[in-house]
Every structure is written in C-alpha cells, then in structure tokens.
N, C-alpha and C positions, 0 to 999 in steps of 0.2 A: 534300820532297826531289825528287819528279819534275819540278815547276814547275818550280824552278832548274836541275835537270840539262836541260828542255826549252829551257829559257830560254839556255843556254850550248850546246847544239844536242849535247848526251851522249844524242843517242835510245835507244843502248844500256844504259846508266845507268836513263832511263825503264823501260825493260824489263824488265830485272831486277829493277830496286828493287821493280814492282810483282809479278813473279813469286814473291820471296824472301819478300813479306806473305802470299801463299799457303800456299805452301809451309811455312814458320814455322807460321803458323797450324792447318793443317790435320796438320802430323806432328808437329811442338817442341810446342806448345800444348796442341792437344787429348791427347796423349799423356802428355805430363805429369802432363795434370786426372785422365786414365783411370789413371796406376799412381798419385797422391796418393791419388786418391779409391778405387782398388781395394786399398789398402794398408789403410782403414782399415774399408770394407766388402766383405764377399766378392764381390756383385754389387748393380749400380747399373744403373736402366731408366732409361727413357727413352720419349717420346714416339717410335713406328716412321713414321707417316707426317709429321712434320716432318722429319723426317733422313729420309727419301726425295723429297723435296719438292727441300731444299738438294742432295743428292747429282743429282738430276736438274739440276737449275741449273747445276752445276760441271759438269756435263759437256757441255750447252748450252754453256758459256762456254769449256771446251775444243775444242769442234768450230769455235768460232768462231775461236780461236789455229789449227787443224790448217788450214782453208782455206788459206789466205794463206803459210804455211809450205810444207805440202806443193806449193803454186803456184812459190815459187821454188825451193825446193829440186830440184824438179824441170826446171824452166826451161819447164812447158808454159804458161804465161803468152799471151795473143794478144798484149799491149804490154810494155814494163819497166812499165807501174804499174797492170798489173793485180791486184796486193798490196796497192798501196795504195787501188783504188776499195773492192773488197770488202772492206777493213776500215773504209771510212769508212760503204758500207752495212750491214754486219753492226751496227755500233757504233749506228746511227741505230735498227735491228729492235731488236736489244737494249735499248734504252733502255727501248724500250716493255714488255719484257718483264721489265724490273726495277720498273718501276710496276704492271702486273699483281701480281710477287710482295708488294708491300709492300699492296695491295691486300687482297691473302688472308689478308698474317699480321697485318694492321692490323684488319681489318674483318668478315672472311666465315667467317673459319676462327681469332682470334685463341686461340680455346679452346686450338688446338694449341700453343700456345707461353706459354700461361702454367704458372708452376711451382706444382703444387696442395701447399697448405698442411695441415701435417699436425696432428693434431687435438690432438696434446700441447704442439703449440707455439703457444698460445695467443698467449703474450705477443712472439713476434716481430715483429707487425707494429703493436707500440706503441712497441719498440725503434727501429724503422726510422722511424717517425713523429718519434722525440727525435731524428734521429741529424740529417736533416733539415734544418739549421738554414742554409740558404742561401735566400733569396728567387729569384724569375725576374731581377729585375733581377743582384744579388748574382752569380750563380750566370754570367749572360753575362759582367757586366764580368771577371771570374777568366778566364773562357773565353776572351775577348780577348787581355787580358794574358802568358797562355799560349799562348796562338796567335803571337800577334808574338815572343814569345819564342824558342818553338822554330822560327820562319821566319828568325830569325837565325842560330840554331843549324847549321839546312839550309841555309842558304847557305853559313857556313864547309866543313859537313863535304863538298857537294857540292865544291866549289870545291880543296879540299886530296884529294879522291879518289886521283886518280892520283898527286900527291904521296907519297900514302900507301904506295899498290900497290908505286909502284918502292921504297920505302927500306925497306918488309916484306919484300920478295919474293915477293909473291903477284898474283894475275890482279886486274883492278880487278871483273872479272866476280863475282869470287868475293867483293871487301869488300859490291858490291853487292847482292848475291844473298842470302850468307848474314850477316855481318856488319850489316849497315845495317838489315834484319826485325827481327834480334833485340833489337837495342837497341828500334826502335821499337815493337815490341811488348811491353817489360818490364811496362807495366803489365796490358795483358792479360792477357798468362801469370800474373802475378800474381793477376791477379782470377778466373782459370779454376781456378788450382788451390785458388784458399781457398772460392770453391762447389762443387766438385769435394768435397773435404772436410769441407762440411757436410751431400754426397747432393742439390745442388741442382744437379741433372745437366743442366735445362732452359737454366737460366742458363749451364752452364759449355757445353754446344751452341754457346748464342748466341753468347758471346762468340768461340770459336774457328772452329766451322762457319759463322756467321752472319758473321763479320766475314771471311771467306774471298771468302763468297757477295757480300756487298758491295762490295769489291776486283775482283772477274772480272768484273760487271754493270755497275759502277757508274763505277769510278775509272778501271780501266782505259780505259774505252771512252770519260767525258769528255773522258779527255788527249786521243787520239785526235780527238776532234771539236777539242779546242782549239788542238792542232797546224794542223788544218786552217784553223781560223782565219786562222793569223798564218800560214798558207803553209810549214807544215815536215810531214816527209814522213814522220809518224809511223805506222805498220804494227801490226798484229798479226800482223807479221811476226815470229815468236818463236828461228827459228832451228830446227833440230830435236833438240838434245839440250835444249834447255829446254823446246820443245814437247812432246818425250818425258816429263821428270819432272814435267811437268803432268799429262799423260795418265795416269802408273802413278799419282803420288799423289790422284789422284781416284781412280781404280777402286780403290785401295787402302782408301783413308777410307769410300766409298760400301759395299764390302765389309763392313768391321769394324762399322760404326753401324747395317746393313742390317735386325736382329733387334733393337733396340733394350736391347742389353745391353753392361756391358761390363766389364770384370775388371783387374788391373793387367795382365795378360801382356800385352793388347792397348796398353795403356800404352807398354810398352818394344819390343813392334813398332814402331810409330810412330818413338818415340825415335830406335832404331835405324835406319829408313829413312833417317828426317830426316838420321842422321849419315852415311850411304850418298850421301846427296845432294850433302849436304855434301864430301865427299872426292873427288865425280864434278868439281862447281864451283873446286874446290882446281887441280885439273890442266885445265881448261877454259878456252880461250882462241878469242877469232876470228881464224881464218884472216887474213891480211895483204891488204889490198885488192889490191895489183896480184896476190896467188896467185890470188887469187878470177876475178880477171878473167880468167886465161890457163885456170882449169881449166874456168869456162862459156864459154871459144871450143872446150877441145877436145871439150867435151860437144856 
C-alpha cells in the first residue's frame, strides 16, 4: 500500500498507512490478545525484559518521528529541508539499529523470546510437526502468489482512496489511518488472539509488539531511504497530532507490559484507547496548503 501511495506521490497516505500498522497493532491487537486471553485465565506473564527491550525501540523510533516534527512545526528549521535531511539520517542510524535488535533476539539473547513449553503438553510439538506439510520450495511459490495478489489488491484500494473518502464522508486521513491497519492486520489479530487463548503470551507479544517494532525500524525508514531514491520528499515529518498518538500509545503499551503481567482489564484499556484514536482520526484533517502558507508567514 505505501509503494503505490509513494509511487502516485500520496506521501501522506505513506504516513499514515504506516502509523495506523502501529497503532492497530500495539492498542486493537495486542488488547484484544490481553482481554481473549484474560477472559479465559486470570493472569497471563510474560517475558519482563523482552517487552522492555521492544518498549525501548518504540520509543527510539518515536524520538525519531518527534525530531523532524517538532522542527517544522515549529519553523526553527536553518533550511526548508531540514526535515527532510534528519530523516534520511535518522533512517540510515536506524537501520543499523534494527540489525543490532534482530541480532539480540536471533543470536545472543534468543532464550528471551522463545515460548517455554509446558510439561503436560508433550504432544504439541508433534502436532505442529503433522501440521507442517509445506516444503521451503512449496511454502515460497504460495508466498509469491500472494504477494502479487495482494499488490493488486493495494494498487486498486490505493488508487480509489480518495474516491472513497469523498462518497463516505470521511477524511482520507482517517480510511488511511484506521481503516486500511485493520484490514491489513486481520490476520494477525487473528493469530494473536488464538495464542493469547492458548497462554502462549510469547508468541501473541511477537506478533503484535514485535510486528509494531518492525514497522517503526524497519519499513518505515526503508520508504524513507526509497523515496530518496527516486527523488521524492519523504519525511518523518509526521505532523503533530499523529506525532502525538504515537507518543501516548507507546508510553501507554510500554506502561501496561512493563511487569510482565496482564489481565483482560488491560485488554479493554487498549481497546478503548485504540477507539479514542480512532474518533480523534475521524475529525482530523490537514490544514489546506495556501492556510498553511499564510499562517507560517505570520509565524
């Protein structure tokens, strides 16, 4: 979806699409897994220094969005594209520091992130063994197949966006933001709550925290260098009320996973944030370029 909104020069599009993977993730998702899974046990742990590890990263990768933000927002900038250098370096430091992390959970420390197998469940991982049944070859060509599938799919819904917006009546901001995560994340949400559900707290982390942390390190910052590429003026220029519900929903998520415990109530915090979010995006629009220009001449 960001390719083609980049590729059609929707930078804002970019933006939020990759914001609303966040946020989806991190409040709809994991919230979800926390009230499925606390619904069906009272309390459910967790690894405490993996989810301090991730909650460190997202906020790394929000100080990276606050730069470049608070620089225009502000207007104390030395050039107009002083936004955009420090996000193409920010995005280059980063990079390196998304290879350190996969380092740690791949290699040095992978202990923290495997899901220990409990001693009556002998036979699950024989289960898991029959279930199996795709080869590496197998297993790519399906991934292909699906890949060009849904790059079809993201060109249509890119492409009819704003089509959309005007004959809903809604901000394109807001199909991007919240609309277009959700769908994209069905299956996740899906696979967090049915581990969630079996106490497999590690895995439903991963998927939702993990796939958060990969998004803010990783995808984000590639468009960013890709833009650069092809010469388009892609920022981590996030705007400040997007910049904002980045900020609270990390300190929010970082908060709750901090003890490595978690119950449904915490569950339906989340939920509800997400739908907090959700309703702020609902009435959220960008200012109109010639308003913009007249109110940083009188600034």
């Amino acid at each position: 979806v960001s390719l083609f909104a980049l590729y059609i020069d929707n930078l804002r599009i970019v933006q939020v699409s990759l914001l609303g993977s966040i946020l989806s993730n991190l409040l709809l998702v994991l919230g979800c897994a926390f009230f499925a899974g606390g619904v069906r046990f009272k309390q459910q742990k967790f690894n405490k220094t993996s989810c301090a590890v991730s909650a460190g990263l997202l906020i790394v990768a929000v100080m990276s969005v606050l730069f470049p933000t608070i620089l225009s927002a502000t207007h104390e900038e030395q050039t107009d594209g002083s936004a955009l250098t420090i996000s193409r370096c920010v995005s280059l430091l980063l990079f390196s520091l998304y290879g350190c992390y996969l380092y740690f959970q791949l290699q040095t420390h992978s202990h923290l992130y495997d899901e220990g197998d409990d001693d009556d469940d002998d036979d699950g991982g024989d289960e898991e063994e029959e279930e199996a049944i795709l080869g590496v070859w197998g297993a790519i060509f399906w991934l292909a197949v699906i890949t060009v599938f849904i790059s079809l799919l993201s060109e249509y819904m890119v492409f009819a966006l704003e089509g959309a917006a005007v004959d809903w009546g809604v901000p394109d901001l807001f199909l991007g933001t919240i609309i277009i995560p959700i769908v994209g994340n069905a299956a996740e949400h899906a696979a967090a709550i049915i581990f969630s559900v079996k106490n497999k707290m590690e895995l439903a982390l991963g998927i939702a925290v993990g796939s958060a942390v990969q998004i803010a390190l990783l995808v984000i910052l590639a468009l960013v260098l890709v833009a650069w590429c092809v010469d388009k003026p892609l920022t981590l220029d996030f705007h400040p009320f997007e910049a904002a519900s980045m900020l609270m929903t990390t300190l929010l998520v970082g908060f709750i996973i901090q003890n490595g415990e978690s119950n449904w109530l915490q569950g339906v915090m989340l939920v509800v944030a997400y739908c907090a979010v959700a309703a702020g995006f609902f009435v959220h629009t960008d200012p109109p370029e010639e308003g913009a220009r007249l109110m940083m001449r009188e600034l």
